[in-house]
C-alpha positions in Angstrom: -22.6 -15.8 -15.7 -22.6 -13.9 -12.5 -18.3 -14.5 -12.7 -18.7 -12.8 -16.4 -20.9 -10.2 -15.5 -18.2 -9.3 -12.2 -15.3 -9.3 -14.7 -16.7 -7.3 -17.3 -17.7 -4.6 -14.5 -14.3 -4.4 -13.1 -12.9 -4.1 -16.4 -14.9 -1.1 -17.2 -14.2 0.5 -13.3 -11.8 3.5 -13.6 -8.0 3.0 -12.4 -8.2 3.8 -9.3 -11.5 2.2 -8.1 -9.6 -1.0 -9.8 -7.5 -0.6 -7.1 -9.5 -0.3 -3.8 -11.9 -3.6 -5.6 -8.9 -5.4 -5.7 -7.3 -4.7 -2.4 -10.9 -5.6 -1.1 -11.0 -9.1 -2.5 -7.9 -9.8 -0.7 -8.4 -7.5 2.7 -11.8 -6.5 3.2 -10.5 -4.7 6.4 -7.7 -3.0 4.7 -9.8 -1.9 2.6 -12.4 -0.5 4.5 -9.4 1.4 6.6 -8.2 2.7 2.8 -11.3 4.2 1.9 -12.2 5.9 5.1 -9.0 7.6 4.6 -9.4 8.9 1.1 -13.2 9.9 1.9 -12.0 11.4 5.1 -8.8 13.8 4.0 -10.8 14.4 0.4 -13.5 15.9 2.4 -11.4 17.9 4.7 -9.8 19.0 1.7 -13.1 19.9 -0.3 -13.4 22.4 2.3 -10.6 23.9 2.5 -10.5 24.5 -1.3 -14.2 25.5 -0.9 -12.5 28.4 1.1 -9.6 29.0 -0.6 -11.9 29.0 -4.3 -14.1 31.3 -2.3 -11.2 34.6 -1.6 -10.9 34.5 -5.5 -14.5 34.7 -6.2 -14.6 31.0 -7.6 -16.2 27.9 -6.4 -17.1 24.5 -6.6 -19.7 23.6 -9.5 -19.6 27.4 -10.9 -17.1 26.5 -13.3 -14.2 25.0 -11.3 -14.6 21.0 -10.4 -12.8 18.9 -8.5 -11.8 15.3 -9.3 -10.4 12.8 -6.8 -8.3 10.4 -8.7 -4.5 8.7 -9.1 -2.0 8.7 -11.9 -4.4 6.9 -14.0 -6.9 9.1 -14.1 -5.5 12.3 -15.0 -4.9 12.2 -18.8 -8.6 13.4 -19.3 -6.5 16.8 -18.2 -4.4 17.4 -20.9 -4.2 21.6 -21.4 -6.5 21.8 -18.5 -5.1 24.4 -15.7 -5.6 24.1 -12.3 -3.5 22.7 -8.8 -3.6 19.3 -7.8 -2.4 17.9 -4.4 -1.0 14.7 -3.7 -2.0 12.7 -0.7 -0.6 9.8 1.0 -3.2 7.5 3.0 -4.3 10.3 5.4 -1.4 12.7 5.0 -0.9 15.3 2.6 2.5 15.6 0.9 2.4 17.9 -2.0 0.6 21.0 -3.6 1.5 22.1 -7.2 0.2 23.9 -10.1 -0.3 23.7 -14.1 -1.1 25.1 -16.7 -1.7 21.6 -17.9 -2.0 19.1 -15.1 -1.9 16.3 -17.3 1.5 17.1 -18.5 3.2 18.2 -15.2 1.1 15.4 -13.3 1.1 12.4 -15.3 4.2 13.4 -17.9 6.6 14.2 -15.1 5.2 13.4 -11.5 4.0 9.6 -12.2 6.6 9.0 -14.4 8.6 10.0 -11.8 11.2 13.0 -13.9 13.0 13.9 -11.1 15.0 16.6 -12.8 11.9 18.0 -14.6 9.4 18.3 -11.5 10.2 19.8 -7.9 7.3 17.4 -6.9 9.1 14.2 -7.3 12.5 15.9 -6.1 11.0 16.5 -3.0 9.3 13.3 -2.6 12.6 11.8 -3.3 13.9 13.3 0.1 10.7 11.9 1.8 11.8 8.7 0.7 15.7 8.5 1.6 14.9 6.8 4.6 13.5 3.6 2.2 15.9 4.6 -0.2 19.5 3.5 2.5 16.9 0.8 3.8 16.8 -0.9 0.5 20.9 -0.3 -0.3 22.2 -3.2 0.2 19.9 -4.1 -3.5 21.7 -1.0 -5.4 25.0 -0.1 -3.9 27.0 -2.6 -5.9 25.6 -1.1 -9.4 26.9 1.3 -11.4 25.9 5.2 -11.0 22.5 4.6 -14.2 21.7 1.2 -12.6 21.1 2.8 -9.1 18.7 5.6 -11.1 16.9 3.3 -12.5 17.0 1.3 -9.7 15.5 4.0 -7.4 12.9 5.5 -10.0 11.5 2.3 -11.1 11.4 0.7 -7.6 10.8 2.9 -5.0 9.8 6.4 -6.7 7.2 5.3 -9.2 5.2 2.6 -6.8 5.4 5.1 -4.5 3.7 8.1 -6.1 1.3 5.2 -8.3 0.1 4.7 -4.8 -0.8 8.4 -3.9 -4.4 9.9 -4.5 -4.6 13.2 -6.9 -6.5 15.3 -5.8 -7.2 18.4 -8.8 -9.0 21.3 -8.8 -9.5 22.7 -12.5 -11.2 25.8 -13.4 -11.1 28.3 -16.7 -10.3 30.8 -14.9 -6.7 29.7 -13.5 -5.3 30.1 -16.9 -4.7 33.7 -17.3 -1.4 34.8 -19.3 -2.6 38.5 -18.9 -2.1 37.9 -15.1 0.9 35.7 -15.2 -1.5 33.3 -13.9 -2.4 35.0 -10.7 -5.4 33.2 -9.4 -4.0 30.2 -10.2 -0.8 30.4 -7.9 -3.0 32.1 -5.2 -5.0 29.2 -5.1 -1.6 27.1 -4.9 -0.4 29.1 -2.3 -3.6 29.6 -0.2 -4.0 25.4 -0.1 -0.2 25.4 1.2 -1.3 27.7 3.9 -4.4 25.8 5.2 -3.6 22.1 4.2 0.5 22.3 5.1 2.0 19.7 3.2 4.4 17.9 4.4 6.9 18.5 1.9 6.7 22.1 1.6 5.3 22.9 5.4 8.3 24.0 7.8 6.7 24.4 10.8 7.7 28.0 12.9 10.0 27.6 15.8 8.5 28.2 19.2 
């Protein structure tokens, strides 16, 4: 009964809690060192959008909220604006914006549309190094087949693995502003959190 009641439970856990359950049953340790990480950098970065909400005259629980997730947990945004920002393990790689993060997050960053989102583009440069690591499995296929090959086996478990991190308010959908707030926001997080795919650090 206890086995039932266990499976039932996980069942009903969201995605990404799935996720650090299961890595627990087989590391305990590993998982431990994974959830440090994602309560560490998710704090740090609570604060810094705390600020960054703050020069815009917005905040936390007044209206904006912010949701730490994965790809699975962000069709509940669908026509929901804000910026999310994509984190890997302790590192922070990306900072974007929507009008709908649902769409640009999980219709073209988890699935991985390289020509449709400057998110996964970039993240496919972060990867090269796997990418001529792995080439002795796709250099004999044909110019599709290696596409595929490199969406499907190294992009998509790759950014499946990231933690989402959105911030959504009402107020960053504004057409009568061009959407002001909302890319100051974008623009303010890349400022303060320096993502590693859009940071170039100054030259001495």
């Amino acid at each position: 009964m206890i086995w039932l009641g266990f499976v039932y439970g996980f069942a009903t856990l969201p995605t990404h809690l799935k996720f650090h359950v299961a890595v627990f049953l087989v590391n305990p340790f590993k998982a431990l060192c994974v959830c440090l990480n994602v309560v560490v950098v998710s704090g740090l970065v609570k604060d810094v959008v705390q600020r960054c909400l703050g020069e815009l005259g917005l905040g936390l629980g007044s209206g904006c909220d912010l949701l730490v997730g994965d790809c699975g947990s962000v069709g509940g945004l669908r026509g929901v604006p804000g910026v999310y920002i994509l984190v890997d393990g302790g590192v922070v790689l990306y900072v974007g914006e929507a009008g709908d993060v649902a769409r640009r997050v999980g219709g073209e960053h988890c699935k991985a549309r390289i020509g449709a989102s400057e998110g996964v583009a970039r993240l496919l440069m972060y990867l090269l190094g796997e990418v001529c690591m792995r080439s002795d499995e796709w250099v004999r296929l044909n110019v599709v087949d290696r596409e595929r090959f490199i969406v499907n086996r190294i992009l998509k478990p790759t950014i499946n693995k990231l933690t989402i991190i959105t911030v959504t308010c009402p107020q960053l959908k504004n057409p009568k502003t061009r959407n002001r707030e909302r890319l100051k926001l974008e623009k303010c997080l890349i400022n303060k959190l320096k993502p590693t795919l859009q940071y170039t650090p100054r030259k001495p």
